[in-house]
N, C-alpha and C positions, 0 to 999 in steps of 0.2 A: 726638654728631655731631662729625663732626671739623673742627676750625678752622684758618682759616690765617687768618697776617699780611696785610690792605690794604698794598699797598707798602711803604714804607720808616714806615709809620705805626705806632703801636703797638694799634692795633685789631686783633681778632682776631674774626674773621668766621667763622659755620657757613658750611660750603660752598655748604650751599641758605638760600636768605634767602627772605622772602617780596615778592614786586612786589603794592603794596596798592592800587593803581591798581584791580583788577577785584573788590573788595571789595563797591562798590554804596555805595547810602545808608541802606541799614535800620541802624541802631545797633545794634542786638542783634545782629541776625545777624555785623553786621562785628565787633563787640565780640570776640565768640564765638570765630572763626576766626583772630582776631591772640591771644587765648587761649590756644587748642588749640597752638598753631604754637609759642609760648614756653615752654609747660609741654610740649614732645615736642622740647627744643633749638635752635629758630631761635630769633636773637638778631637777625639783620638785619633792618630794616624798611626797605622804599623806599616814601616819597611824592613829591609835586611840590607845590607852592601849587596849581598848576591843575587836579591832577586834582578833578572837581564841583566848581569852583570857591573851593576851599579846605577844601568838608565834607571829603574825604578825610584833612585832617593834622588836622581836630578831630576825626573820629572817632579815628587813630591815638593823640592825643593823651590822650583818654580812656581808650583800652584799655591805656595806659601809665602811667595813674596808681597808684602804689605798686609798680611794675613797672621804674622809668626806670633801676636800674643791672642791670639784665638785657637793656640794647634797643643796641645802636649803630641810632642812631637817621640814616635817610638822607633828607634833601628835597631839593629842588630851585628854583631861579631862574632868572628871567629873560624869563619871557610876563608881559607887563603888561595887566592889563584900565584900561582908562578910562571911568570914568562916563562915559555917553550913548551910547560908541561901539560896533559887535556885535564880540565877540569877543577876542581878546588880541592883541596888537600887541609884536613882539620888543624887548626896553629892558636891553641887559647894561651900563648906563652904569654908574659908579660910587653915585651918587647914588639910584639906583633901589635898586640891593643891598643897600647900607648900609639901605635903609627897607624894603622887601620880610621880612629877616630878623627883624625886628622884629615882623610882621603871623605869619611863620612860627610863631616861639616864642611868641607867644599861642594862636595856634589850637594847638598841640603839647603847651602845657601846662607849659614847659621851659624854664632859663635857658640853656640849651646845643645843638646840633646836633654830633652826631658828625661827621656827614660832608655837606657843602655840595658842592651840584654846578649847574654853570652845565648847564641845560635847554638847552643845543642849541649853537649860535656858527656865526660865519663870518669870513673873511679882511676885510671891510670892519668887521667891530667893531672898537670901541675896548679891543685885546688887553692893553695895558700898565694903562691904566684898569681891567677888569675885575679884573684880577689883584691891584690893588693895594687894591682891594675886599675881596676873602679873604682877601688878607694880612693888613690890618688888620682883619679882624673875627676873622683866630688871635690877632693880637697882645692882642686885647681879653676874650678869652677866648668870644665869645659862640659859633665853631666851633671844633671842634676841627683838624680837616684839611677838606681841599677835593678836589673832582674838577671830571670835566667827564663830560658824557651827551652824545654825538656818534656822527653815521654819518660823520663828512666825515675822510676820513685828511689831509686837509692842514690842517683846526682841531685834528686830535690831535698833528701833528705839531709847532705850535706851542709849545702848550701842555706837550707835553714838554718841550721846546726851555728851555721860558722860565718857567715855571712849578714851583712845590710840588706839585704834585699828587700824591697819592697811589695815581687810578683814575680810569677811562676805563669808562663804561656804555655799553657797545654790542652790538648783539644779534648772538648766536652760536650756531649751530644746524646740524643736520647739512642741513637746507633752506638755511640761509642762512649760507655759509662767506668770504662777501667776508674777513673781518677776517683771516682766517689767511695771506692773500695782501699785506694793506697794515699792518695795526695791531697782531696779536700780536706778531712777532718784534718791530717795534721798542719797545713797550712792557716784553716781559719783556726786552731789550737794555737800557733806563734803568729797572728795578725797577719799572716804574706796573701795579698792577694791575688787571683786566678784570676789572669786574661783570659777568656775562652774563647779557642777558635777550632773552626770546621760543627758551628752549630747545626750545619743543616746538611752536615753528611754530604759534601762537595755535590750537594744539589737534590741526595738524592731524600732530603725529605722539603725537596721545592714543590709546589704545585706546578703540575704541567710538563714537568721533568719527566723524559723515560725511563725508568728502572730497566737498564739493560745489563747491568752487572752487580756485584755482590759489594759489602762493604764491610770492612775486618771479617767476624764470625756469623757474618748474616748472608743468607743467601738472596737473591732476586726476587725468590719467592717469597723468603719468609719478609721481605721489607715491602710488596707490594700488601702482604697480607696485614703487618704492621700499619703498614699508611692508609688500610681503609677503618681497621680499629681504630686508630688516633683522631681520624674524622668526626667518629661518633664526640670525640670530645672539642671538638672545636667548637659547637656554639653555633655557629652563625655571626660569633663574635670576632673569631681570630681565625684567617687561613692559615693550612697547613705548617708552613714556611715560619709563619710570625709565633704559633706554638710552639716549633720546636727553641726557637731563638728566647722563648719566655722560661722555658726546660731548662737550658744553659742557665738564665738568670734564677733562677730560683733556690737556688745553692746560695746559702749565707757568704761561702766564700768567695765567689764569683762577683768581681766588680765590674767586669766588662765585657762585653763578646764583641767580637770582631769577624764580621761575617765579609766574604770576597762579596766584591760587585765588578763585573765587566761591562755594566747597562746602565744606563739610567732607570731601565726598569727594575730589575735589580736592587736600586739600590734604594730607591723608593718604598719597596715592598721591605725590605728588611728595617729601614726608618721605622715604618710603620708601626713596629713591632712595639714602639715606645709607648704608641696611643693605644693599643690595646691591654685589657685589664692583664695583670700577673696572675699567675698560677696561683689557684688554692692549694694548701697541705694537700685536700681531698685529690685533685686534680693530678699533682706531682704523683701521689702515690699510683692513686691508677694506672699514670705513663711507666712508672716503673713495674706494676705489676704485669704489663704488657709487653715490655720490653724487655730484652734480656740481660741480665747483671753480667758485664763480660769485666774478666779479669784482665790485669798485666803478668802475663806469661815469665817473664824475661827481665834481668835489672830490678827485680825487687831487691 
């Protein structure tokens, strides 16, 4: 599988990584699936502390035992659960991170995270505080590099601005092209590179998927009527599914997409996507003249 450079970092990322958020709770089966995915080239793994409420980075942390220099290893901070109360409540303070990473690297299994990323942000956080959280947890060795996971082009703007970061996780998809209009140019402009995730529109530019609902500004219709246009481009070469995941990559900025698998089949089919040929200029353009340039409303 072919790897590129995380920004200016010295990680080297397969281009398809796995998003283990839709893993599940069965141990085995999850076990099985972050397995299959390492021993056929993905090397990226994404968790969060909050996906199942932290089972998801003990599962990963298991399936990475005797495995840990084959993983760039990805989680996530900054949803705080508090005893008694329902639910997580936003805490990007300093004090929270420094402790949160802690609770990480035990469920993981690991005295190290590859790559540390602030789970969401907004312009009312404490931007300077946060940062200086990551900073001193590279200076300490417990990460390696940092990103941030955001839809808000004005927290990614900061964050360029004013921060190390190395990458920006933010979903990108031939359904959902907001970023190409606020976030890629100025990220490939400062080196930060774009994880992309939800390439295939939470399934719904899978093959064999039922379009029974809409997705952002697309209707059911207009995405059934998309995915028989998009065919014509497939080729014979690349299914539906492994097109759009090549969509994602075709963006200079984009080093890596990270598509959910709950299956082996699944996950197989989105691997796949690395052996089939990449997008021509010619090809790109077409999916975008087909597809609709949808903006970021909101947080510009």
């Amino acid at each position: 599988m072919k790897k590129n450079r995380l920004g200016s970092s010295e990680l080297m990322v397969g281009e398809i990584g796995l998003g283990c958020m839709t893993l599940g709770t069965d141990e085995s089966k999850a076990i099985s699936i972050i397995h299959e995915a390492l021993e056929r080239g993905v090397n990226l793994l994404d968790t969060a502390d909050l996906y199942d409420a932290g089972r998801n980075e003990e599962l990963v942390g298991k399936a990475i035992q005797g495995r840990r220099d084959q993983v760039v290893l990805a989680t996530k901070v900054g949803n705080r659960r508090i005893p008694g109360q329902e639910g997580w409540t936003w805490d990007p303070s300093k004090a929270y991170i420094l402790s949160a990473v802690k609770v990480s690297l035990r469920r993981l299994g690991t005295d190290y995270i590859d790559l540390y990323q602030l789970h969401g942000g907004t312009l009312d956080d404490p931007i300077d505080e946060t940062i200086e959280a990551f900073e001193q947890l590279k200076r300490e060795g417990v990460i390696r590099y940092y990103g941030i996971s955001s839809i808000r082009p004005n927290v990614i703007r900061e964050y360029a601005g004013r921060s190390s970061i190395v990458s920006v996780m933010n979903p990108y998809s031939i359904l959902d092209r907001r970023a190409e209009e606020a976030v890629l140019p100025l990220l490939q402009e400062r080196g930060i590179s774009v994880i992309a995730r939800g390439p295939v529109a939470s399934g719904a530019l899978a093959e064999g998927k039922k379009v029974e609902k809409g997705y952002l500004n697309h209707s059911p219709e207009q995405i059934i009527q998309l995915r028989k246009q998009l065919q014509t481009l497939t080729g014979g070469n690349r299914s539906l599914s492994q097109m759009a995941i090549r969509y994602s990559l075709s963006h200079p900025a984009v080093a890596a997409v990270i598509p959910g698998a709950s299956t082996r089949e699944q996950l197989l089919q989105n691997i796949a996507a690395a052996e089939v040929p990449p997008l021509s200029d010619e090809e790109a353009a077409a999916i975008r003249r087909m597809s609709l340039a949808n903006r970021y409303e909101a947080h510009r």
